[in-house]
Structures are given as C-alpha cells and as structure tokens.
KOLMARDO-961335 format. One record per residue: residue number from 0; residue in one letter; x, z, y of N, C-alpha, C, O in turn. Coordinates in steps of 0.2 Angstrom, whole numbers, plus 5000, padded with zeros to 4 digits. Example, Ala and Ser with C-alpha at 12.3 -4.5 7.8 and 13.67 -1.06 7.14 Angstrom:
<atoms>
<atom seq="0" type="A" n_east="5066" n_up="5039" n_north="4972" ca_east="5062" ca_up="5039" ca_north="4978" c_east="5066" c_up="5039" c_north="4984" o_east="5071" o_up="5042" o_north="4983"/>
<atom seq="1" type="S" n_east="5064" n_up="5035" n_north="4989" ca_east="5068" ca_up="5036" ca_north="4995" c_east="5064" c_up="5039" c_north="5000" o_east="5067" o_up="5040" o_north="5006"/>
</atoms>
This chain:
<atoms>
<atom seq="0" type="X" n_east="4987" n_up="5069" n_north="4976" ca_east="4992" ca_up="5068" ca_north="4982" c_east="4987" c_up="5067" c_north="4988" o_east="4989" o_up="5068" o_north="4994"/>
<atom seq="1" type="X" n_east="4982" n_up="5063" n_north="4986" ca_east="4979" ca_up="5060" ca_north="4992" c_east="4975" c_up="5066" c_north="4996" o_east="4973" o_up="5067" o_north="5002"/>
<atom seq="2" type="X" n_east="4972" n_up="5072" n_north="4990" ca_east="4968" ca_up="5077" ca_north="4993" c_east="4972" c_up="5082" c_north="4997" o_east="4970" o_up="5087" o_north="5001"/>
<atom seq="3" type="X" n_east="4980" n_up="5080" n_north="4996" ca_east="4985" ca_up="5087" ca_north="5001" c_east="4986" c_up="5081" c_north="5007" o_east="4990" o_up="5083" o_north="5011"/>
<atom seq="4" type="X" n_east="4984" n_up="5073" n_north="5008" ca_east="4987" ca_up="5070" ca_north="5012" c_east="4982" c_up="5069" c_north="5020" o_east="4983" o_up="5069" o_north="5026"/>
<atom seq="5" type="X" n_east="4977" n_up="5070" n_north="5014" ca_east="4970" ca_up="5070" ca_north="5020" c_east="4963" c_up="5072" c_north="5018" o_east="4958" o_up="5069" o_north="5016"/>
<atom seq="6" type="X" n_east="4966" n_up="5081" n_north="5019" ca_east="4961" ca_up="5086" ca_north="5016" c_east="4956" c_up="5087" c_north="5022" o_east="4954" o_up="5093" o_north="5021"/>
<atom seq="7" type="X" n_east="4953" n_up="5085" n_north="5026" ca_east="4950" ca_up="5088" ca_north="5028" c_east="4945" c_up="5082" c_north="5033" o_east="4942" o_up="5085" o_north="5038"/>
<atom seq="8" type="X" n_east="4946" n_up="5074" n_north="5031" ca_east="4943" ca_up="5068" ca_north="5032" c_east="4939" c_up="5063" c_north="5027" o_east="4939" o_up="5057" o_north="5027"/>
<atom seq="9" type="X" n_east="4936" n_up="5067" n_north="5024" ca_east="4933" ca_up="5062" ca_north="5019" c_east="4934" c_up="5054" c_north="5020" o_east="4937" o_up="5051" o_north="5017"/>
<atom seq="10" type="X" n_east="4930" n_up="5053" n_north="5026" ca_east="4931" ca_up="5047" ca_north="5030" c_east="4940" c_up="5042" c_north="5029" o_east="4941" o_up="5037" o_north="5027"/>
<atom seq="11" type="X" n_east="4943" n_up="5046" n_north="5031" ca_east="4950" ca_up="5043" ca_north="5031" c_east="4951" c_up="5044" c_north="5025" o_east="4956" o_up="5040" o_north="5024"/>
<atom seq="12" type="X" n_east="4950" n_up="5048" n_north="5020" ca_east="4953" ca_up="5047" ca_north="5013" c_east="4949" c_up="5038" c_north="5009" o_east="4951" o_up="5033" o_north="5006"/>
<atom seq="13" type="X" n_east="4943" n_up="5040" n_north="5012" ca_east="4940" ca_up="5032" ca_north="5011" c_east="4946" c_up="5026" c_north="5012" o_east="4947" o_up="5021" o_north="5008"/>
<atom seq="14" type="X" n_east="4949" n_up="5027" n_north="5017" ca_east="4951" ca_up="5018" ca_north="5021" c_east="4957" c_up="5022" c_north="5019" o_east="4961" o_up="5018" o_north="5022"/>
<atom seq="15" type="X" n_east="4961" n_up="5027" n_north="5016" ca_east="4968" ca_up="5027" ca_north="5013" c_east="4966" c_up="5024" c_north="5005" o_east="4967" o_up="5018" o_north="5004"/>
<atom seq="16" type="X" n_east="4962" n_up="5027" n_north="5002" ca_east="4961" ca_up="5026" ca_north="4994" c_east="4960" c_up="5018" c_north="4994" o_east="4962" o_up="5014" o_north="4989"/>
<atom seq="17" type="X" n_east="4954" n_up="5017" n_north="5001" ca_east="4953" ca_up="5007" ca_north="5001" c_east="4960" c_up="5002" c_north="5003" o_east="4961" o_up="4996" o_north="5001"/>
<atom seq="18" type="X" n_east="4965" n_up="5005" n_north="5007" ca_east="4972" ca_up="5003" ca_north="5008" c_east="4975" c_up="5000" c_north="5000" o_east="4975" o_up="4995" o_north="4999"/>
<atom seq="19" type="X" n_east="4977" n_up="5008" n_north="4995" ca_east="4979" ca_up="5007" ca_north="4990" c_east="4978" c_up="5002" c_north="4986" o_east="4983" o_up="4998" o_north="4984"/>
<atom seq="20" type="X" n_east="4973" n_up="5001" n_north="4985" ca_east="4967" ca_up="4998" ca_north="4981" c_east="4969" c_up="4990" c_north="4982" o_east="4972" o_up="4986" o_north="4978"/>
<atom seq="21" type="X" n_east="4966" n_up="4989" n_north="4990" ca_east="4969" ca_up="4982" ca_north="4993" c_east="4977" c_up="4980" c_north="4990" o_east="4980" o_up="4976" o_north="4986"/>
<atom seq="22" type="X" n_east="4978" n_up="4983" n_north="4993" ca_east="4987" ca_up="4981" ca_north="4990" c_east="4991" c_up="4981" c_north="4983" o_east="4996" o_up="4978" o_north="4982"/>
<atom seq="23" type="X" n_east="4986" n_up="4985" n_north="4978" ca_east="4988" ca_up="4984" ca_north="4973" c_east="4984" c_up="4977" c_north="4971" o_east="4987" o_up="4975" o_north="4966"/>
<atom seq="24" type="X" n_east="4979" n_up="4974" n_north="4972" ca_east="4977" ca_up="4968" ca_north="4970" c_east="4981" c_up="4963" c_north="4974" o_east="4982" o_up="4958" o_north="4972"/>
<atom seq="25" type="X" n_east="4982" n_up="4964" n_north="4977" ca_east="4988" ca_up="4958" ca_north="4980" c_east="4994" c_up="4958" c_north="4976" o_east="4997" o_up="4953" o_north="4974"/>
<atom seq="26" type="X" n_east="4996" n_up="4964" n_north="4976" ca_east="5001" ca_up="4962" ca_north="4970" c_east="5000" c_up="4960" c_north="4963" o_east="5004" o_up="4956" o_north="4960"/>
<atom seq="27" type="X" n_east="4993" n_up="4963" n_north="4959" ca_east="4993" ca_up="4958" ca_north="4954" c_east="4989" c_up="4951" c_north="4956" o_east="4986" o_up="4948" o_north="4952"/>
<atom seq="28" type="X" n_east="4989" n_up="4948" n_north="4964" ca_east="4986" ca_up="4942" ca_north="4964" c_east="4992" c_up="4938" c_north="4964" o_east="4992" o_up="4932" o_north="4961"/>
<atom seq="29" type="X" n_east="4996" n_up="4941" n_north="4968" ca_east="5002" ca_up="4937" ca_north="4969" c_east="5010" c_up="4938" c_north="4968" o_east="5013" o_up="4943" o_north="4970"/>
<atom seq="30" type="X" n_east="5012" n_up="4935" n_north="4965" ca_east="5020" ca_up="4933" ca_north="4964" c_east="5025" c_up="4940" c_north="4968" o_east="5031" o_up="4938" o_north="4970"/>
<atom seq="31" type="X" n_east="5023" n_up="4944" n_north="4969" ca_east="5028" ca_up="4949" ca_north="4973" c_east="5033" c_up="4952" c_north="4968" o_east="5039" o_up="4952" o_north="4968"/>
<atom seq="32" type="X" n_east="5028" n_up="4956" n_north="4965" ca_east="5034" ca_up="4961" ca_north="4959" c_east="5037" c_up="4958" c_north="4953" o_east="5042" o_up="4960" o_north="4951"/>
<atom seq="33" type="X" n_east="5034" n_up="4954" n_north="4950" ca_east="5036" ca_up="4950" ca_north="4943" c_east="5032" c_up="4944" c_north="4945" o_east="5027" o_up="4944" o_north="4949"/>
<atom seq="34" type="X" n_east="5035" n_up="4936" n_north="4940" ca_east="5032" ca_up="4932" ca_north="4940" c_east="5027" c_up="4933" c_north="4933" o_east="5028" o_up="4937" o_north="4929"/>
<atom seq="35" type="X" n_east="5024" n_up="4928" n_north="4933" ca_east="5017" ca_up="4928" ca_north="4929" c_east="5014" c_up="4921" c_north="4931" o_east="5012" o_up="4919" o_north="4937"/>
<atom seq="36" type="X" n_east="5013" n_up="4918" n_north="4925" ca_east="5010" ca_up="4913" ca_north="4924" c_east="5005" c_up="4911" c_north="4930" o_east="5006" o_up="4906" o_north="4933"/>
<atom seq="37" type="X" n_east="5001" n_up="4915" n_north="4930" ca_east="4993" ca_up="4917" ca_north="4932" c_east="4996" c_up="4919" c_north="4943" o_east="4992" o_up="4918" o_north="4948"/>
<atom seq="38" type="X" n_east="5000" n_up="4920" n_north="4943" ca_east="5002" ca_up="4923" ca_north="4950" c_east="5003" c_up="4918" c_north="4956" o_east="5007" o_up="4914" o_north="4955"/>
<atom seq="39" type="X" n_east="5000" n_up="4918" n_north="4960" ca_east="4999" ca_up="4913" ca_north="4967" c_east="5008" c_up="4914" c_north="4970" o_east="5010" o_up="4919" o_north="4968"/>
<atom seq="40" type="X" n_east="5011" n_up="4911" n_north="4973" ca_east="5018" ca_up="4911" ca_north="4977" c_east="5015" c_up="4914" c_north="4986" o_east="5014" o_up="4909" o_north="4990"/>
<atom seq="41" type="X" n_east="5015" n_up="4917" n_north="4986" ca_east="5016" ca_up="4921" ca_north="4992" c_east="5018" c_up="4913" c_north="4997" o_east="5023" o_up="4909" o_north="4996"/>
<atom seq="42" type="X" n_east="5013" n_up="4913" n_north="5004" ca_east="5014" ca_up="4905" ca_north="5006" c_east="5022" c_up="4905" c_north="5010" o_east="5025" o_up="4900" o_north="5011"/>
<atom seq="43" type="X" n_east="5025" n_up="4910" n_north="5013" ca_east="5030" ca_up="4912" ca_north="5016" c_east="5031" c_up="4920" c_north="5018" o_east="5027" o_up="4924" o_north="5019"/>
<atom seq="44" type="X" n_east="5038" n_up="4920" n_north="5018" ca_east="5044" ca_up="4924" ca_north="5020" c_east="5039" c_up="4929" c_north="5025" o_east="5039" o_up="4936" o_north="5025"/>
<atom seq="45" type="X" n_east="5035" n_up="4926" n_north="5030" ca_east="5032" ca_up="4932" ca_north="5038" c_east="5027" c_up="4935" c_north="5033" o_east="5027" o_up="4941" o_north="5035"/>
<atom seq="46" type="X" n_east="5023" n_up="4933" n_north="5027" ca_east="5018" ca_up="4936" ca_north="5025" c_east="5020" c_up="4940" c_north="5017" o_east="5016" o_up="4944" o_north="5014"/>
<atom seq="47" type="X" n_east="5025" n_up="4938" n_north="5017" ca_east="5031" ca_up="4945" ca_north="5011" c_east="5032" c_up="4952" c_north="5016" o_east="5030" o_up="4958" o_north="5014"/>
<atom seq="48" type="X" n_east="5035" n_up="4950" n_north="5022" ca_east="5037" ca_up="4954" ca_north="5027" c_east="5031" c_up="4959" c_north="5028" o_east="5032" o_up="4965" o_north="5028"/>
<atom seq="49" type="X" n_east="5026" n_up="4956" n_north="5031" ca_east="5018" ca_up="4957" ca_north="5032" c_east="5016" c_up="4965" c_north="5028" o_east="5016" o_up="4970" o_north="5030"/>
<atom seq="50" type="X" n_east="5017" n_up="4961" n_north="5020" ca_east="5015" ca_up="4965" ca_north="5014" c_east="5018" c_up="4971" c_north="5013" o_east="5015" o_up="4976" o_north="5012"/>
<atom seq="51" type="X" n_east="5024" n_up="4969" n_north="5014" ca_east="5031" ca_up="4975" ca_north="5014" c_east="5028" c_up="4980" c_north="5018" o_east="5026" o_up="4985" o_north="5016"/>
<atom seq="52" type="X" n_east="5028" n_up="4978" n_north="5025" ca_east="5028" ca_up="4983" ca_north="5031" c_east="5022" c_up="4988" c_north="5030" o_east="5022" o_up="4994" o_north="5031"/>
<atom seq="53" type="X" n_east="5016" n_up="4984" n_north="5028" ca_east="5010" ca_up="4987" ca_north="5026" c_east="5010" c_up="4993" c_north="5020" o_east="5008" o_up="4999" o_north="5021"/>
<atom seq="54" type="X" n_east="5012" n_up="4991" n_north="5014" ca_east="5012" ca_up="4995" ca_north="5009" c_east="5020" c_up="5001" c_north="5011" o_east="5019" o_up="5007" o_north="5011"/>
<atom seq="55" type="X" n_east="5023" n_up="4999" n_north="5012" ca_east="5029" ca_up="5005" ca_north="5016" c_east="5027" c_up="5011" c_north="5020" o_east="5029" o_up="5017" o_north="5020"/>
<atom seq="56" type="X" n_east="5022" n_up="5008" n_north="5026" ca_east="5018" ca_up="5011" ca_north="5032" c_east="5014" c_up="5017" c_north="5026" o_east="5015" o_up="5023" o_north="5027"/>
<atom seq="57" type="X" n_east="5008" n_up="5013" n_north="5020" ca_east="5005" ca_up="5019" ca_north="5020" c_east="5008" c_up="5023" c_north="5014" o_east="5004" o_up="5026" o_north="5009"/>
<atom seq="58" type="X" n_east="5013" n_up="5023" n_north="5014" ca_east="5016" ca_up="5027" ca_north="5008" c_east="5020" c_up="5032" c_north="5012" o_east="5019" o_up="5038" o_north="5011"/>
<atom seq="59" type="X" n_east="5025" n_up="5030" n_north="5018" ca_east="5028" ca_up="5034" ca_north="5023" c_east="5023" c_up="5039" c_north="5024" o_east="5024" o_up="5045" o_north="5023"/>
<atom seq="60" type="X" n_east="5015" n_up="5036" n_north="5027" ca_east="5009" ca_up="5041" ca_north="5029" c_east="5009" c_up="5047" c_north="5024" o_east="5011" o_up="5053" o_north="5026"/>
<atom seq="61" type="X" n_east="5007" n_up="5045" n_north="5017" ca_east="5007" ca_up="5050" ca_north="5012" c_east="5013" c_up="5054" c_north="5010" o_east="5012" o_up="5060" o_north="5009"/>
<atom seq="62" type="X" n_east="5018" n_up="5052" n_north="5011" ca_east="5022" ca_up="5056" ca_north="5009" c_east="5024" c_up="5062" c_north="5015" o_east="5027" o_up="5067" o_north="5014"/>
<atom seq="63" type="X" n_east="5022" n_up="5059" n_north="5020" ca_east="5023" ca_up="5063" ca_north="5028" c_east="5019" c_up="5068" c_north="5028" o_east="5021" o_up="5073" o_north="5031"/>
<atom seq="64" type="X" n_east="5012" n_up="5069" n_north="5026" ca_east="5008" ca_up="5071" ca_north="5025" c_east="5005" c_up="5077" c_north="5018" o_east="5001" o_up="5081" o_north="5017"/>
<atom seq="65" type="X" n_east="5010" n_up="5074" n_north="5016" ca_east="5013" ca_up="5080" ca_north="5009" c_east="5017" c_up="5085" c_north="5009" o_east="5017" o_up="5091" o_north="5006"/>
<atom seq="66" type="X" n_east="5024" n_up="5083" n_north="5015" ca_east="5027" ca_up="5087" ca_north="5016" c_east="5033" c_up="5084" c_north="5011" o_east="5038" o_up="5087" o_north="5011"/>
<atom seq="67" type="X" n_east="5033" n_up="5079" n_north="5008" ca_east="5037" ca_up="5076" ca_north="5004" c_east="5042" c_up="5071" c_north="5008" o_east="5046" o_up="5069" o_north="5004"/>
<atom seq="68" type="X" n_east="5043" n_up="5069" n_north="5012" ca_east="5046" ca_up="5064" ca_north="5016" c_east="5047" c_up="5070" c_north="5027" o_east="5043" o_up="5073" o_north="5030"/>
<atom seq="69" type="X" n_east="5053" n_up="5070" n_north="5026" ca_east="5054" ca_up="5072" ca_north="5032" c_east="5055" c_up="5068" c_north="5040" o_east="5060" o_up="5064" o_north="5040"/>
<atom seq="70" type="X" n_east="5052" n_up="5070" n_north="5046" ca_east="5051" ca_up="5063" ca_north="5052" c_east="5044" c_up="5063" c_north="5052" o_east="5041" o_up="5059" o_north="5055"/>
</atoms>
C-alpha cells in the first residue's frame, strides 16, 4: 500500500514507514487499545487526542493517496 501511496519518494516513504512504526509502539507502550498489565496510562485526555489526530492524519494520507478514501 505504501509503494501506491508514495511511489516516487523514497525519502517520504522513509518518514511514512517511521510514522507507522512510531505509533504503533506507543500503542503497545501505552494503555490506548486494551489494557495490559505492562501498559503506562496515557497522562491525559490533550495527549489521547494528540495520538488520535496523528495516527488519523497519516492513515487519511494513505488512503488519499491510494485512491481508497475520497476528499
């Protein structure tokens, strides 16, 4: 998906794939999707929000850019 999202920047496939990456460690770092013994509690609500807007942002990108999501 990511080679139809940004076929023609190496460079920005770099800092998409390291986006992914980041955020999926934050959610097995922290309390977001299930709890888990092991899971830190996210310190408040501005930085859930923070998380949300982020991971939305670069999903909206890929799907925009696939041709899968229209806008």
């Amino acid at each position: 998906m990511l080679d139809d999202a940004v076929p023609s920047s190496p460079q920005l496939r770099t800092v998409v794939e390291a986006e992914f990456l980041a955020l999926t460690q934050v959610g097995n770092q922290f309390a977001i999707r299930h709890h888990e013994c092991d899971a830190q509690q996210l310190p408040n609500d501005d930085t859930r929000d923070y998380l949300f807007v982020r991971l939305v942002s670069l999903i909206a990108f890929v799907l925009r850019r696939t041709g899968r999501m229209a806008g």
